[in-house]
Backbone as JSON Lines, residues from 0, in Angstrom:
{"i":0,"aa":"X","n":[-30.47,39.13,13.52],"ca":[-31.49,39.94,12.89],"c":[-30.91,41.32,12.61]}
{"i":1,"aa":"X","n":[-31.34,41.67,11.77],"ca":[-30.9,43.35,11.34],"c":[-31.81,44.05,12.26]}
{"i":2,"aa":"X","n":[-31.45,44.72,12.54],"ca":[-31.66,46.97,12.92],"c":[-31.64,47.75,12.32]}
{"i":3,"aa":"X","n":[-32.98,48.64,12.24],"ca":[-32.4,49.7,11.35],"c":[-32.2,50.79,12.4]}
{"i":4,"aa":"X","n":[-30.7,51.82,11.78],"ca":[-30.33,52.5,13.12],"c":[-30.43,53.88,12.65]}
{"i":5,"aa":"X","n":[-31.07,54.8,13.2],"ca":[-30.57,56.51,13.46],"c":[-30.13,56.57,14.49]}
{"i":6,"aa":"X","n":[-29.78,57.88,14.46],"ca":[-29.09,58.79,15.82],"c":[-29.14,60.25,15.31]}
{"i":7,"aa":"X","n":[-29.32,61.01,16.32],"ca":[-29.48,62.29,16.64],"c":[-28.36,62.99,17.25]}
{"i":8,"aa":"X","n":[-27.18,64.05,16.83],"ca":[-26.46,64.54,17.2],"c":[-26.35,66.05,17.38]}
{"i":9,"aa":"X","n":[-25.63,66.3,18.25],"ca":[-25.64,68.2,18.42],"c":[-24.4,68.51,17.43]}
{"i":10,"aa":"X","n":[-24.93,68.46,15.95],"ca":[-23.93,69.02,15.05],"c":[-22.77,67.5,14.36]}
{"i":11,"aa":"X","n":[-22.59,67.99,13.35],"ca":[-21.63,66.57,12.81],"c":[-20.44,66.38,13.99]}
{"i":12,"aa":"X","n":[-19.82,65.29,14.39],"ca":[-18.89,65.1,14.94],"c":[-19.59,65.83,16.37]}
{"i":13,"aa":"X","n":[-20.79,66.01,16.94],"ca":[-21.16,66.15,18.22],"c":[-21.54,64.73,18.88]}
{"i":14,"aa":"X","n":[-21.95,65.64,20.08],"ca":[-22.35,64.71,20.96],"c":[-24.03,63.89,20.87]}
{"i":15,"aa":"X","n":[-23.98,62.9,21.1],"ca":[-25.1,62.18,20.6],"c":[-26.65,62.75,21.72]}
{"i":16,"aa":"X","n":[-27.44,62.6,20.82],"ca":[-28.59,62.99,21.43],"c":[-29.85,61.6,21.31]}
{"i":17,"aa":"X","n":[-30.36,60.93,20.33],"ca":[-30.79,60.29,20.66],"c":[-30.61,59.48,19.76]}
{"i":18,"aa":"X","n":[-30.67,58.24,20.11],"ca":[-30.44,56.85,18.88],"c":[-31.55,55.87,19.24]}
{"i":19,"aa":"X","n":[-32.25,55.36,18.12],"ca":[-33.25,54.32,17.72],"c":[-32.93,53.04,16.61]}
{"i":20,"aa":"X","n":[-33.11,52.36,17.22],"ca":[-32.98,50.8,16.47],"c":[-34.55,50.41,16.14]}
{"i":21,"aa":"X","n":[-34.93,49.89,14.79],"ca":[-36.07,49.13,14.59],"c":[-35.91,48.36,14.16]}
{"i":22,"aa":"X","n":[-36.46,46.96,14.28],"ca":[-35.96,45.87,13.84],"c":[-36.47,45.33,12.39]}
{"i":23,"aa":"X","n":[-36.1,44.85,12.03],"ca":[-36.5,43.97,10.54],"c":[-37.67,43.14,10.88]}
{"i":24,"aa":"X","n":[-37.82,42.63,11.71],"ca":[-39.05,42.1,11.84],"c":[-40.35,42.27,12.76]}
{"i":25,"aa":"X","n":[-41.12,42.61,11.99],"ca":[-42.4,43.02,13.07],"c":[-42.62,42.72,13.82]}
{"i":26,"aa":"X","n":[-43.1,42.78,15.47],"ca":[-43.34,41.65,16.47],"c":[-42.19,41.94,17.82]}
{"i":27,"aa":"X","n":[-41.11,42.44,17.51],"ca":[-40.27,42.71,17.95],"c":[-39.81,44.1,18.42]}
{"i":28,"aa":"X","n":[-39.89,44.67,20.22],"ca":[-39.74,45.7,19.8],"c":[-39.14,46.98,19.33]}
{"i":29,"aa":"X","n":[-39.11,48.13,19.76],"ca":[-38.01,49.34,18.75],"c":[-36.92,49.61,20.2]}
{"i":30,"aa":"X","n":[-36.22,50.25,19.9],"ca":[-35.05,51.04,21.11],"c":[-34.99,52.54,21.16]}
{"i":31,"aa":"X","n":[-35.6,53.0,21.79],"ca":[-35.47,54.28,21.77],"c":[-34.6,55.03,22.81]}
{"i":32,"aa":"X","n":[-33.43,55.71,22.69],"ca":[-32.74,56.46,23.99],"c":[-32.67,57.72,23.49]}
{"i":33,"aa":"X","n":[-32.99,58.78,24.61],"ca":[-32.67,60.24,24.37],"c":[-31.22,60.68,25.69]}
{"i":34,"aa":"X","n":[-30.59,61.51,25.19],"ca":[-29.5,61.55,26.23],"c":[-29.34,63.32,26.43]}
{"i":35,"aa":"X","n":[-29.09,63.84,27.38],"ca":[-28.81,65.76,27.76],"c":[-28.2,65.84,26.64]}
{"i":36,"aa":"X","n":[-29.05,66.87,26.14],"ca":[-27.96,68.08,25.35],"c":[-28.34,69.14,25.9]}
{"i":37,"aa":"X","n":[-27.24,69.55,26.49],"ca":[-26.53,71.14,27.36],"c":[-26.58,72.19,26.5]}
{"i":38,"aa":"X","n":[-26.14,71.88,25.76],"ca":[-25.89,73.61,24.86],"c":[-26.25,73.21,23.32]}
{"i":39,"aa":"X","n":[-27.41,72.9,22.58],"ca":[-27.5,72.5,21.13],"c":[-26.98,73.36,20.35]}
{"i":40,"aa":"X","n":[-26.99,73.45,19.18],"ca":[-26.44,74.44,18.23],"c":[-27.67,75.18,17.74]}
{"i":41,"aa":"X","n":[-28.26,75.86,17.22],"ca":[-29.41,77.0,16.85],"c":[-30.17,75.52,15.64]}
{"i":42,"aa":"X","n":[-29.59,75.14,14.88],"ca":[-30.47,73.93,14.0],"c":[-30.72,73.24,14.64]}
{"i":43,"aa":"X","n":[-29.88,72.53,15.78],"ca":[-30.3,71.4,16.53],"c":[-31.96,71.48,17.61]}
{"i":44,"aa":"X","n":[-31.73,72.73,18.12],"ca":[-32.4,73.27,19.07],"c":[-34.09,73.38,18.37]}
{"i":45,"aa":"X","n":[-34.04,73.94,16.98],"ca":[-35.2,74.51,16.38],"c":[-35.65,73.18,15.62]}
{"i":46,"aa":"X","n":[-35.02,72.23,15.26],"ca":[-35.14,71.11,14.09],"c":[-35.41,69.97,14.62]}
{"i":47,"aa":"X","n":[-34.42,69.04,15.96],"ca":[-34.52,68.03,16.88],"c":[-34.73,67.94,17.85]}
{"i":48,"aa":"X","n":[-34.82,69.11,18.64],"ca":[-34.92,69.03,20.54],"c":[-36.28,68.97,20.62]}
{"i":49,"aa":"X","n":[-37.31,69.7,19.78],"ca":[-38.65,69.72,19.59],"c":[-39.25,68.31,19.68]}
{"i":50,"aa":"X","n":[-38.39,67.64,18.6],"ca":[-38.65,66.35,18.28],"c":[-38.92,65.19,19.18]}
{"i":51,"aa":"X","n":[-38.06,65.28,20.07],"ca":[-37.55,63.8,20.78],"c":[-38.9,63.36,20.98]}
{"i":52,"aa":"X","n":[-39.48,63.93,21.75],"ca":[-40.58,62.74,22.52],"c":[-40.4,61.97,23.56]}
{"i":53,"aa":"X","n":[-39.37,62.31,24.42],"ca":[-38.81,60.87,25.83],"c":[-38.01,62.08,26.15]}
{"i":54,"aa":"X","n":[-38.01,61.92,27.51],"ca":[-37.11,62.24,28.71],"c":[-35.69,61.78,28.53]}
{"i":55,"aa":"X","n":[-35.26,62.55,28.65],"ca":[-33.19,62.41,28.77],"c":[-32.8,61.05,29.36]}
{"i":56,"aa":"X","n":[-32.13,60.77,29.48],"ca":[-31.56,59.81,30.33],"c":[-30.16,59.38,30.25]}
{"i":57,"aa":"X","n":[-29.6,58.83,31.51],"ca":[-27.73,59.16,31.7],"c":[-27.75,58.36,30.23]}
{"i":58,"aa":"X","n":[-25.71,58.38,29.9],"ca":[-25.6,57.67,29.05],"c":[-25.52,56.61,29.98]}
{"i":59,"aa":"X","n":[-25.33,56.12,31.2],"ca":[-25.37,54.56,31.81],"c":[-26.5,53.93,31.41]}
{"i":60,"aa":"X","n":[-27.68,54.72,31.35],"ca":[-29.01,54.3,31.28],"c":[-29.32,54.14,29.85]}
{"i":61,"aa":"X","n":[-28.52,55.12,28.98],"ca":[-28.9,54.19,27.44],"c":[-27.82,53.39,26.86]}
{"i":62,"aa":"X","n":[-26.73,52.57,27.32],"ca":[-26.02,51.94,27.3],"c":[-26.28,50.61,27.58]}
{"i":63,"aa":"X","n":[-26.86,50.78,28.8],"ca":[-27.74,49.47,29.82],"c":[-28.68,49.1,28.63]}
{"i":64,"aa":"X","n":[-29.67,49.77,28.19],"ca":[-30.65,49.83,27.82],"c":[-30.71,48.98,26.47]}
{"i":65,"aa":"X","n":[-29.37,49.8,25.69],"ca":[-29.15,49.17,24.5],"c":[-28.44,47.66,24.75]}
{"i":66,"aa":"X","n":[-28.1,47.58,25.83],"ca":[-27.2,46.62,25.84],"c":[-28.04,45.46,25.9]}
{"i":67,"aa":"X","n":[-29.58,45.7,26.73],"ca":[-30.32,45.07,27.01],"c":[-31.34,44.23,26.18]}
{"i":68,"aa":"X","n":[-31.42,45.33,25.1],"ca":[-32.04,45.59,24.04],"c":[-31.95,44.28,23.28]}
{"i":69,"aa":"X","n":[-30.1,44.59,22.72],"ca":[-29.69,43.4,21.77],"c":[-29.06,42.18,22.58]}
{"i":70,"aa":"X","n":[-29.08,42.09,23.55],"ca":[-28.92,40.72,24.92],"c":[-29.47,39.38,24.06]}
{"i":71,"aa":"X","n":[-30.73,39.49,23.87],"ca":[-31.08,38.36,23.37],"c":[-30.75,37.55,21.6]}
{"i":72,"aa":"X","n":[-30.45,38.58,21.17],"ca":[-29.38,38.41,19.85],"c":[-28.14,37.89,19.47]}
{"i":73,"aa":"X","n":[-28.33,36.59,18.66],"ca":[-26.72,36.48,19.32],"c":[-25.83,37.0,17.99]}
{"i":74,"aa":"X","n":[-26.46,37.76,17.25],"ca":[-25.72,38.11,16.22],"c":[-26.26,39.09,15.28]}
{"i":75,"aa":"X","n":[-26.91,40.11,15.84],"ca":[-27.22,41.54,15.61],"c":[-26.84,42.21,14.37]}
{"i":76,"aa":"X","n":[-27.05,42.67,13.79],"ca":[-26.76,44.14,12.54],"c":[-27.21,45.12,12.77]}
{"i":77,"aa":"X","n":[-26.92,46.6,12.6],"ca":[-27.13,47.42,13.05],"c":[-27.16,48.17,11.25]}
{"i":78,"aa":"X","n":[-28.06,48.8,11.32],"ca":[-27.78,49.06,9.53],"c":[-28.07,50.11,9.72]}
{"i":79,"aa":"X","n":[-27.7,51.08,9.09],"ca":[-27.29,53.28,8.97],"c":[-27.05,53.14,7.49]}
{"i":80,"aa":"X","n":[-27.64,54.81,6.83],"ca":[-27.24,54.34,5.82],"c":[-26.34,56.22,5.95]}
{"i":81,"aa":"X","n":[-25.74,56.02,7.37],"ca":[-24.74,57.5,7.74],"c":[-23.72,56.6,8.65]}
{"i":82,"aa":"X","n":[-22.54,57.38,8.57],"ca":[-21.29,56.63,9.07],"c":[-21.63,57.04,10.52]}
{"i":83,"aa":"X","n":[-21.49,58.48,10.77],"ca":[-21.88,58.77,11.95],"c":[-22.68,58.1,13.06]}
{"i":84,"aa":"X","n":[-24.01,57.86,12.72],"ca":[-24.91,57.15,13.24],"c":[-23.86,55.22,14.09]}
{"i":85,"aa":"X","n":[-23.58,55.13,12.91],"ca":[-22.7,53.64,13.39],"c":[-21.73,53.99,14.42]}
{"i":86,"aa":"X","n":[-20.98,55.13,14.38],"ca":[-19.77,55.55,15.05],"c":[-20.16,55.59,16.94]}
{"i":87,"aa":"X","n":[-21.44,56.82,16.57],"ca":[-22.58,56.89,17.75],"c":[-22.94,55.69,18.68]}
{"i":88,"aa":"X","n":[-23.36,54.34,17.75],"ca":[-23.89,53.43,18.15],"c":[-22.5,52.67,18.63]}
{"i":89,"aa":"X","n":[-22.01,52.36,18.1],"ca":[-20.83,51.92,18.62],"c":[-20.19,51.89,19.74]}
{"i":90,"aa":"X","n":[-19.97,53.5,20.2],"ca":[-19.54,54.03,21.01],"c":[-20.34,53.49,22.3]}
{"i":91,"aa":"X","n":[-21.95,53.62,22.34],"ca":[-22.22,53.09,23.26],"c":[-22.76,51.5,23.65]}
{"i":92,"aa":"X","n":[-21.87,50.72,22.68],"ca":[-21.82,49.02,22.98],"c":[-20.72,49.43,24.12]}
{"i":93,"aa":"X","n":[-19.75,50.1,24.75],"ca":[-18.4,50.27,25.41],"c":[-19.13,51.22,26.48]}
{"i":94,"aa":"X","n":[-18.57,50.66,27.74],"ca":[-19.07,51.44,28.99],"c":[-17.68,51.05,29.85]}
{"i":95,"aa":"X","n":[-17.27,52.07,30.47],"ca":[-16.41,52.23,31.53],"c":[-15.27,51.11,31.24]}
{"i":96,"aa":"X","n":[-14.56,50.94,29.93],"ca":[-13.69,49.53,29.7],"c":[-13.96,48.26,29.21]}
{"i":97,"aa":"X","n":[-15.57,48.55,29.61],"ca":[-16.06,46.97,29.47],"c":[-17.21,46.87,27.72]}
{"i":98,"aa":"X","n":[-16.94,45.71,27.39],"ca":[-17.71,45.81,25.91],"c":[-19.41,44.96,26.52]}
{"i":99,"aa":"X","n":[-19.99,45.77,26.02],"ca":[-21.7,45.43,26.7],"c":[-22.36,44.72,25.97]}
{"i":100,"aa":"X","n":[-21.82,44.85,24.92],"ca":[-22.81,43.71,23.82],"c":[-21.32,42.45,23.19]}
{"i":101,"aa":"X","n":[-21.46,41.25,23.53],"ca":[-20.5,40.29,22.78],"c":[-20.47,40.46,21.4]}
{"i":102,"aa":"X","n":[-21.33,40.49,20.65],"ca":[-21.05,40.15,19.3],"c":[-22.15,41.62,18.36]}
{"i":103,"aa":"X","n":[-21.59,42.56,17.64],"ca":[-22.76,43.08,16.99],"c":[-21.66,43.19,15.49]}
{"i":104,"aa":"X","n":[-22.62,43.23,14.24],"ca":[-21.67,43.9,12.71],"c":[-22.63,44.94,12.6]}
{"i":105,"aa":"X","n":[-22.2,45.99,11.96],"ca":[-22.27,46.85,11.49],"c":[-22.65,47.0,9.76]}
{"i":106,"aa":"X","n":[-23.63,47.6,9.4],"ca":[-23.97,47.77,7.75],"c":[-24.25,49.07,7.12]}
{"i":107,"aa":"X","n":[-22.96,49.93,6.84],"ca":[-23.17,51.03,6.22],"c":[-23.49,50.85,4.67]}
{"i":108,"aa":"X","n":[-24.83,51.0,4.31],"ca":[-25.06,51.23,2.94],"c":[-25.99,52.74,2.46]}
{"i":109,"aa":"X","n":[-25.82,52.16,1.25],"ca":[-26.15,53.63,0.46],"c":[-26.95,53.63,-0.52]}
{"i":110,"aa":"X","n":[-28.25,54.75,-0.58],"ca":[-29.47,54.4,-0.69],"c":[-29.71,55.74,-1.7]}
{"i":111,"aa":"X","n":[-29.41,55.59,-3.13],"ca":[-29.12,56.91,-3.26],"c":[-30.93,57.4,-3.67]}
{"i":112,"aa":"X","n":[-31.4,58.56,-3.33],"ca":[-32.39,59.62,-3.53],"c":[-33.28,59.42,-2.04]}
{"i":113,"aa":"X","n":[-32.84,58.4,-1.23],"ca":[-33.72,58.29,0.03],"c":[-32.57,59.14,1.24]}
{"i":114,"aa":"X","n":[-33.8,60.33,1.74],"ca":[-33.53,61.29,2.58],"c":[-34.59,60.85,3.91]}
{"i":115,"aa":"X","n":[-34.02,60.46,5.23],"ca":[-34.96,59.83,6.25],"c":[-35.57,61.56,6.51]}
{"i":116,"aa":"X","n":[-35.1,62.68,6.45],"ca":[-35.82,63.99,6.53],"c":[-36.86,64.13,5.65]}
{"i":117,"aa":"X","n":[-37.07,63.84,4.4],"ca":[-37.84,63.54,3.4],"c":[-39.18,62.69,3.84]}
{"i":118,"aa":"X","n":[-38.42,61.6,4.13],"ca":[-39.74,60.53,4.32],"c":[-39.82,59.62,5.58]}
{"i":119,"aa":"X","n":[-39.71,60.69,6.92],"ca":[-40.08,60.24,7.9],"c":[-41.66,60.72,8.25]}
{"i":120,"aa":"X","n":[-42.17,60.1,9.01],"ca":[-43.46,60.78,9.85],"c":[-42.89,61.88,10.73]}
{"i":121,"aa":"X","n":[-42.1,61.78,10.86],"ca":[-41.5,63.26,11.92],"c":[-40.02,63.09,11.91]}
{"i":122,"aa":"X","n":[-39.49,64.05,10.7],"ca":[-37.91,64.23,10.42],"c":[-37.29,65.04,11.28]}
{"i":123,"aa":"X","n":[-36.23,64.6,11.88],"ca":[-35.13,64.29,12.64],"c":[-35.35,63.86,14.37]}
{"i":124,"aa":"X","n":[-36.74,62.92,14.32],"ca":[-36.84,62.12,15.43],"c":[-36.01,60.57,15.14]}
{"i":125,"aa":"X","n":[-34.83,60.23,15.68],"ca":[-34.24,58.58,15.42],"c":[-35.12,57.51,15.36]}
{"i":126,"aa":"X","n":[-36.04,58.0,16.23],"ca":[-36.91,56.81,16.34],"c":[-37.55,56.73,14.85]}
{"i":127,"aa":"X","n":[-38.69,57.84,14.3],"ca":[-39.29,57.71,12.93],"c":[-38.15,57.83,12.03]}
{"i":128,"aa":"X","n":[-36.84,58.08,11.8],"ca":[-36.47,58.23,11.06],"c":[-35.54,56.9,10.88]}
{"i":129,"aa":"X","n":[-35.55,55.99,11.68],"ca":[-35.17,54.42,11.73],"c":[-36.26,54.13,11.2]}
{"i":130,"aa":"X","n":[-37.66,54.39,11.02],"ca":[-38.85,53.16,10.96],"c":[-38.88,53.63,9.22]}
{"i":131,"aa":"X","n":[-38.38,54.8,8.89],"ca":[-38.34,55.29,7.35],"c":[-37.24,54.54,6.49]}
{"i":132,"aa":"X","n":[-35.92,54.53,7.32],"ca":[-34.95,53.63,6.91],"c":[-35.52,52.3,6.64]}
{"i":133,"aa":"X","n":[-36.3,51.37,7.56],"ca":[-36.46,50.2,7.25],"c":[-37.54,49.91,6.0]}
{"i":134,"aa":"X","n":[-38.14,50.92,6.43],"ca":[-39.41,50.72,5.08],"c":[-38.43,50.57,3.54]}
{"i":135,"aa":"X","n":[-37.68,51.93,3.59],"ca":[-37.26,52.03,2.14],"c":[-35.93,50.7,2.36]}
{"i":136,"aa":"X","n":[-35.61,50.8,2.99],"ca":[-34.41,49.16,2.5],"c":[-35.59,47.87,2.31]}
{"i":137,"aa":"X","n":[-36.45,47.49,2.67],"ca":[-36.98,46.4,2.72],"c":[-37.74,46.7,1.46]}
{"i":138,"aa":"X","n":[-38.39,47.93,1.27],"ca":[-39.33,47.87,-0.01],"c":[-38.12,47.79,-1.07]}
{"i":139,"aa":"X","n":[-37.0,48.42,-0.75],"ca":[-36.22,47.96,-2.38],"c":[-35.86,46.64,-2.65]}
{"i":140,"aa":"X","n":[-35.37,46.08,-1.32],"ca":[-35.11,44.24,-1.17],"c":[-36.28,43.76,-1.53]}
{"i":141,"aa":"X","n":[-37.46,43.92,-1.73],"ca":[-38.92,43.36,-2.44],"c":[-38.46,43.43,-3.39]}
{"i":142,"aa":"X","n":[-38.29,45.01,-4.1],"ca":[-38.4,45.18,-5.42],"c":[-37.22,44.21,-6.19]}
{"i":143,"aa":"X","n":[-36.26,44.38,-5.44],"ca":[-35.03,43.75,-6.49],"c":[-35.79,41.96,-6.82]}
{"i":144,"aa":"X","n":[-36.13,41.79,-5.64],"ca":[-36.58,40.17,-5.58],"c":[-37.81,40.07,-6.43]}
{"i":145,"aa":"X","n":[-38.1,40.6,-6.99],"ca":[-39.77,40.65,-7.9],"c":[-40.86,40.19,-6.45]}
{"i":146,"aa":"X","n":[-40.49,40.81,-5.68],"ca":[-42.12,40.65,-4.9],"c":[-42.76,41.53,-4.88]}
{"i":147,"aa":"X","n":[-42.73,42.46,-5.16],"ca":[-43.43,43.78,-5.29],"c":[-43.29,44.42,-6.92]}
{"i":148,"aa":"X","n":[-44.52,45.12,-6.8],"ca":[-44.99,45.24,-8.63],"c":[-44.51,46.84,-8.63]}
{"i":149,"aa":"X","n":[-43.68,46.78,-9.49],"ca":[-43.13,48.34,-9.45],"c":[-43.89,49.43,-9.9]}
C-alpha cells in the first residue's frame, strides 16, 4: 500500500522534527512521530514548533513506532513529493546497525502548483500536511482516470 509522507525539519539538511505517514486507504491508521528539537532556527520555532500537537519522543521511540507501523506491510511505499522528507524517513527504517523495516520503496514525485503550506488544514504540521499530499495525488489519479468531472 502507498503512504503519503511529510516530515518536519530544523532547517534544510537539519535534524528531523516530526514525520507523518497517511495511508492511501481509508480505514487504516496515520503515523504520527514528533522528536526534541534543542535549538530550532527563528522560522522553525515561529512556523512548526507551534504546530506539532504530540509530545517529543526518543528517536528509539519513533523508529520502534514506525517500524511498527509498516510491520504489517509486506511491501510499503512511502510517497514525498520532497527528497528530504524520503532521506528523513529513511534514515529512521535503520536503528543502531540493524534495518527495522524488511522491505519499503520509496516515490519521489512532482506535483507541479501543489504547495502542502498552501493547502493543508494546518501548514507545516507532517501530519496535515501528509493528509493534503494524499488528497491532491489521489484527486489527480481520479482526474487523469475520468472519475472525477473536472
Amino acid at each position: 500500500m502507498r503512504y503519503f509522507l511529510d516530515c518536519e525539519f530544523n532547517g534544510f539538511d537539519g535534524p528531523l522534527i516530526s514525520i507523518a505517514l497517511v495511508p492511501e486507504r481509508e480505514g487504516h491508521g496515520e503515523f504520527y512521530a514528533v522528536l526534541p528539537c534543542h535549538r530550532p532556527l527563528r522560522w522553525v520555532a515561529q512556523h512548526v514548533m507551534p504546530r506539532l500537537a504530540a509530545t517529543p519522543q526518543s528517536r528509539a521511540e519513533a523508529v520502534a513506532g514506525l517500524a511498527a507501523y509498516l510491520a504489517g506491510d509486506a511491501e510499503p511505499v512511502l510517497v514525498a513529493d520532497w527528497p528530504e522528507d524520503i532521506a528523513h524517513a529513511a534514515a529512521l527504517l535503520v536503528f543502531q546497525g540493524r534495518r527495522m523495516v524488511p522491505q519499503a520503496r520509496f516515490d519521489l514525485i512532482n506535483l507541479p502548483g501543489f504547495e502542502a503550506a498552501r493547502q493543508s488544514a494546518v501548514p507545516h504540521n507532517a501530519l496535515a500536511d501528509a493528509r493534503a499530499l494524499r488528497i491532491e495525488v489521489l484527486a489527480r489519479e481520479a482526474l487523469a482516470l475520468g472519475n472525477v468531472a473536472a
